[in-house]
C-alpha positions, 0 to 999 in steps of 0.5 A, a space after each residue: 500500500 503506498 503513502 497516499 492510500 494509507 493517508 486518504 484511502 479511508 477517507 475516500 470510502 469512509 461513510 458516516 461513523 466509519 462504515 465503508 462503503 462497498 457496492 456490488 458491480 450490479 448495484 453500480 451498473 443500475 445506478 450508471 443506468 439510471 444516470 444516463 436515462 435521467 440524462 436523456 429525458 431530462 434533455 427531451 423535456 428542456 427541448 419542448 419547452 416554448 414561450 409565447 407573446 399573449 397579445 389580448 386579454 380575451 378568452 379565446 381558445 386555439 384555432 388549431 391545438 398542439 401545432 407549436 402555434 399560438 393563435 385563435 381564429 382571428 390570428 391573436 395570442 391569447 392565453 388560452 391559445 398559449 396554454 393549448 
């Protein structure tokens, strides 16, 4: 064992009251998992995100829903149109 592993080996994998932490391959392996698919939905839901302008006050609702457009049936941004 060298110097350094003697001196902050422990402190490494030393958790709480001087337990050691010991962690199977398999226990590794789904964490490494569930790191990466946290990584790419996390991705997705930042993509879909989009801001819109509500021009009039008046409750209208959306002339075509889910189309990423927000626009009644005269053409203005209400915040009905925005939210559908």
């Amino acid at each position: 064992m060298t110097r350094v592993e003697q001196l902050f080996g422990n402190v490494v994998s030393t958790i709480g009251f001087g337990s050691t932490a010991r962690f199977s391959t398999a226990s590794r392996r789904w964490a490494m998992a569930l790191l990466i698919v946290g990584a790419f939905l996390r991705a997705q839901i930042a993509v879909g995100q989009t801001t819109f302008l509500v021009e009039v006050t008046v409750d209208r609702p959306d002339a075509s829903p889910g189309d990423g457009v927000c626009a009644d049936v005269v053409g203005f941004c209400t915040l009905r149109a925005a939210i559908m």
